[in-house]
FIZAKOL-530902 format. One record per residue (C-alpha): x, z, y. Coordinates in steps of 0.02 Angstrom, whole numbers, plus 50000, padded with zeros to 5 digits. Each point is the difference from the previous one (the first is absolute). Layout:
<pts>
PT       u       w       v
PT       X       Z       Y
...
</pts>
This chain:
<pts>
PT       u       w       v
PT   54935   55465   54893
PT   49907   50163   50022
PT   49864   50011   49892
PT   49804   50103   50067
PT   49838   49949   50006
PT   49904   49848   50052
PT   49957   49829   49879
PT   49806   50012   49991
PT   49900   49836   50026
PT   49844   50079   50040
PT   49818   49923   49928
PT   49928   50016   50154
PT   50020   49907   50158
PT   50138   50088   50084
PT   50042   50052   50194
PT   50121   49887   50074
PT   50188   50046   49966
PT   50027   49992   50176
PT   49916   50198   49996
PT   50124   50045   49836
PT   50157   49964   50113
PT   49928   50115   50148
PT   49971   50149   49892
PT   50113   49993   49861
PT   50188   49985   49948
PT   49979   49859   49902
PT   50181   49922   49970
PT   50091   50109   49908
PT   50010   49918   49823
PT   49871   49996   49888
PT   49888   50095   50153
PT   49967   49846   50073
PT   49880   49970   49829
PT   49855   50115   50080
PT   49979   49860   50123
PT   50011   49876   49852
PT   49875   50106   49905
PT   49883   49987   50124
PT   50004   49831   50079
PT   50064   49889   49870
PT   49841   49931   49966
PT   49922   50006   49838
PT   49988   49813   49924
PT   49834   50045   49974
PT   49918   49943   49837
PT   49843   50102   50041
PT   49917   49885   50152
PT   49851   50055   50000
PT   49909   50032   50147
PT   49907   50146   50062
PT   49857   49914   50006
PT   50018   49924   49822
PT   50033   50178   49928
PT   49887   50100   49897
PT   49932   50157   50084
PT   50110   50109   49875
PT   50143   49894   50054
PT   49931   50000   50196
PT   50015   50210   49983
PT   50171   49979   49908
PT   50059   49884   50148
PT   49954   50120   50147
PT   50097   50139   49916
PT   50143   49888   49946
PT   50038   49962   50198
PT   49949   50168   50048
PT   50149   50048   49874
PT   50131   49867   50053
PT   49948   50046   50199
PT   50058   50190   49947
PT   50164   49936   49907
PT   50062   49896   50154
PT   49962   50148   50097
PT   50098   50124   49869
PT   49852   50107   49948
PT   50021   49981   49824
PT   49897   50137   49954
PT   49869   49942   50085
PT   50039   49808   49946
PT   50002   50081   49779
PT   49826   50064   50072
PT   49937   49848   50059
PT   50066   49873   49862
PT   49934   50131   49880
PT   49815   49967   50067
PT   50032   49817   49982
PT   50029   50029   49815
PT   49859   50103   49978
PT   49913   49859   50073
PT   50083   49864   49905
PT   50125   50034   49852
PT   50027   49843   49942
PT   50072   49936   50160
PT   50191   49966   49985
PT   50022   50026   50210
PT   49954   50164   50000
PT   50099   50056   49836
PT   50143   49909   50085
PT   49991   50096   50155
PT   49984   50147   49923
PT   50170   49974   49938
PT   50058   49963   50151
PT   49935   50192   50085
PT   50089   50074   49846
PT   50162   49922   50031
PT   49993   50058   50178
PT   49955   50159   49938
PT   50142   50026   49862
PT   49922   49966   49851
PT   50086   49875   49907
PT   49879   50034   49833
PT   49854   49983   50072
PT   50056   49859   50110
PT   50036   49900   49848
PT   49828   50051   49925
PT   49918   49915   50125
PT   50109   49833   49993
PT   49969   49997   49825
PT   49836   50003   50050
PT   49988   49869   50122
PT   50090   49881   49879
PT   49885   50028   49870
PT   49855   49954   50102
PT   50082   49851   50093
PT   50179   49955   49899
PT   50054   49878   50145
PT   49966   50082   50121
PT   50186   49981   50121
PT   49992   50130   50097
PT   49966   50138   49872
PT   50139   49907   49904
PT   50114   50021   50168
PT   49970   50200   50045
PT   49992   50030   49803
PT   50190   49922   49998
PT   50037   50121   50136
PT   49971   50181   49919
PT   50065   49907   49845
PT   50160   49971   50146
PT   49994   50195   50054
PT   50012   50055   49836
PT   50152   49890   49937
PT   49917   49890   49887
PT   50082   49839   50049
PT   49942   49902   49866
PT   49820   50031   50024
PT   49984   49986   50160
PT   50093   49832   49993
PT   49862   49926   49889
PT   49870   50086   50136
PT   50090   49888   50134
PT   50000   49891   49915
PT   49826   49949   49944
PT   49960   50028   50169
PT   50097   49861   50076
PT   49947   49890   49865
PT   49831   50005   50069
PT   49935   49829   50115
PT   49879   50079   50061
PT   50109   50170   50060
PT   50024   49986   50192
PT   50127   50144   50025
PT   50151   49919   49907
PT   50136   50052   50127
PT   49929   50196   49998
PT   50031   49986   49793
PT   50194   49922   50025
PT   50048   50104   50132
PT   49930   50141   49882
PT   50087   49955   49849
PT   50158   49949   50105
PT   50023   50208   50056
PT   49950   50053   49835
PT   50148   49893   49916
PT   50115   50075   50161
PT   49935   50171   49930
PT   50112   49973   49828
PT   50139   49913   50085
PT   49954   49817   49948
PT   50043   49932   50187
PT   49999   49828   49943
PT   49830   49983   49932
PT   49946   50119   50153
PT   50058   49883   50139
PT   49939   49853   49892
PT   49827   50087   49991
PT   50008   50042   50196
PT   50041   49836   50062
PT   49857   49924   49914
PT   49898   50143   50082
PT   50077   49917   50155
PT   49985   49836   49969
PT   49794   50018   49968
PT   49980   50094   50154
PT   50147   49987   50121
PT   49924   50082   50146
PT   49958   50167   49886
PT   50119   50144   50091
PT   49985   50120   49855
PT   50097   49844   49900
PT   50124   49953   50130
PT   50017   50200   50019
PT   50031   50001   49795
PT   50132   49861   50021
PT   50081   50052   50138
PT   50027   50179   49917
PT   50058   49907   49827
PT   50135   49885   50096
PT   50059   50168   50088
PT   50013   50079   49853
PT   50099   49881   49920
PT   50129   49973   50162
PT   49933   49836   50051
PT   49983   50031   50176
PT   49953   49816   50063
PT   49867   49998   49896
PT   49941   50173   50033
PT   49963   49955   50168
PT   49937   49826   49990
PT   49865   50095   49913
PT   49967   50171   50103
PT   50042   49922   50172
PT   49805   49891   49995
PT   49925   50161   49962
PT   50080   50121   50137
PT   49933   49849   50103
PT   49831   50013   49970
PT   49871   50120   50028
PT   50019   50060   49806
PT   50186   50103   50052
PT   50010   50185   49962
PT   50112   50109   49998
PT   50061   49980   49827
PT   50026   49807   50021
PT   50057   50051   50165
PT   50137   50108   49931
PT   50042   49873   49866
PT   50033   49863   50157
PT   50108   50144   50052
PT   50103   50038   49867
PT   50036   49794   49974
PT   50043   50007   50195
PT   50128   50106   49964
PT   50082   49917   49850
PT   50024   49850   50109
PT   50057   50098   50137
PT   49859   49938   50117
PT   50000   50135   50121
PT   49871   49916   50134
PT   49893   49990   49849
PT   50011   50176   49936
PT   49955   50046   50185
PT   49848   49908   50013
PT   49931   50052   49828
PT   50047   50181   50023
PT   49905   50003   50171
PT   49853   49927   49941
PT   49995   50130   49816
PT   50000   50148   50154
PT   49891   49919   50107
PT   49884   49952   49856
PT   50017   50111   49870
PT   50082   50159   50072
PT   49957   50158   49869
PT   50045   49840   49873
PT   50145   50073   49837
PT   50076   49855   50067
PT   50039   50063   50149
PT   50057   50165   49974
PT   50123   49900   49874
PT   50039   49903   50140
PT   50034   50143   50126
PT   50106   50076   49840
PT   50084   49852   49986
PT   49962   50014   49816
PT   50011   49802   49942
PT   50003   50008   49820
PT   49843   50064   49973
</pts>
């Protein structure tokens, strides 16, 4: 599976995905993790309330989802900015320090990212969804083993409510290194948590491809070119499995609606190519 961006659980309330989907290309591989950065969920283990915080922490708040607002909305400069005023306001909370990370991933800073983790742990060690984007540089930068452990004190969290986000995450980075058999047992528990997640069935469907089992493929991809969460890269997928099976009224229909729907789409000037193997 291609690997990119994408596997933040954000600290913040996020956007619904719904918006992710309209502007983004979020399928391909691991770049379906931006939407599970930011709307995994946290498993928060910091409920307090705004009105049960301290000033400092009230002044520290206003930044910290002034910061995640810019993040979802890819200013990162402006998000570093914002989270860095939340600090200033309140060092010793583990959010910001976590989101922080999070801006320096997206910006390409691996070091610092990790700096900030480190951070967050320190201040709150079980915290699950610093434990789940920390395992995901630790992913990007090859360090299986590590990242494993991440994942894996995150799921072993009761209290964490974005289990499937963490399996599905763990499943693509085990595709990464070519350990299919641990991925697809990783995905389909992603699956079997939430079954109605497209990003997963998009995962799954991409896996099965991958690995010639057609059927299965499309049992998986055929749900989600149904629903209002198709694109054109699960779109194209549908295609390409249409064409394996020789299902020419079905490569039809999907190839009218990628043109109709998605017409300056790289899926469909492969498809005008005729370029299939992408």
């Amino acid at each position: 599976m291609p690997i990119n961006t994408f596997a933040y659980v954000l600290p913040a309330p996020c956007r619904p995905f719904a918006a992710w989907f309209a502007r983004s290309r979020l399928f391909t591989g691991l770049s379906v993790l931006l939407w599970l950065a930011a709307c995994a969920g946290a498993g928060r283990t910091d409920l307090n309330t705004f009105a049960e915080d301290s000033e400092v922490r009230k002044r520290a708040r206003v930044y910290l989802e002034l910061a995640s607002a810019y993040l979802s909305d890819g200013m990162n400069t402006h998000a570093l900015d914002a989270v860095k005023q939340s600090l200033a306001a309140d060092n010793a909370w583990y959010e910001a320090h976590h989101l922080r990370g999070l801006i320096y991933m997206r910006l390409n800073e691996p070091e610092l990212a990790e700096e900030s983790f480190r951070k967050a742990l320190m201040l709150q060690s079980q915290a699950p969804s610093v434990q789940h984007n920390y395992g995901w540089l630790l992913c990007q930068q090859g360090r299986m083993g590590e990242a494993m452990a991440m994942f894996g004190a995150a799921l072993s969290n009761p209290n964490y409510d974005a289990r499937a986000k963490t399996w599905m995450t763990q499943g693509l980075c085990y595709a990464k290194v070519g350990q299919l058999a641990n991925a697809e047992k990783s995905l389909l528990m992603a699956f079997q948590l939430e079954p109605a997640n497209p990003v997963i069935s998009y995962n799954l469907a991409l896996h099965f491809f991958q690995q010639q089992d057609y059927t299965r493929a499309q049992a998986f991809i055929a749900p989600v070119n149904a629903s209002q969460w198709a694109n054109a890269e699960t779109l194209w997928l549908g295609i390409k499995l249409a064409g394996k099976s020789g299902d020419g009224v079905q490569v039809t229909a999907l190839s009218a609606s990628l043109r109709s729907r998605f017409a300056r789409s790289r899926e469909v000037n492969l498809l005008d190519k005729g370029v299939f193997d992408d």
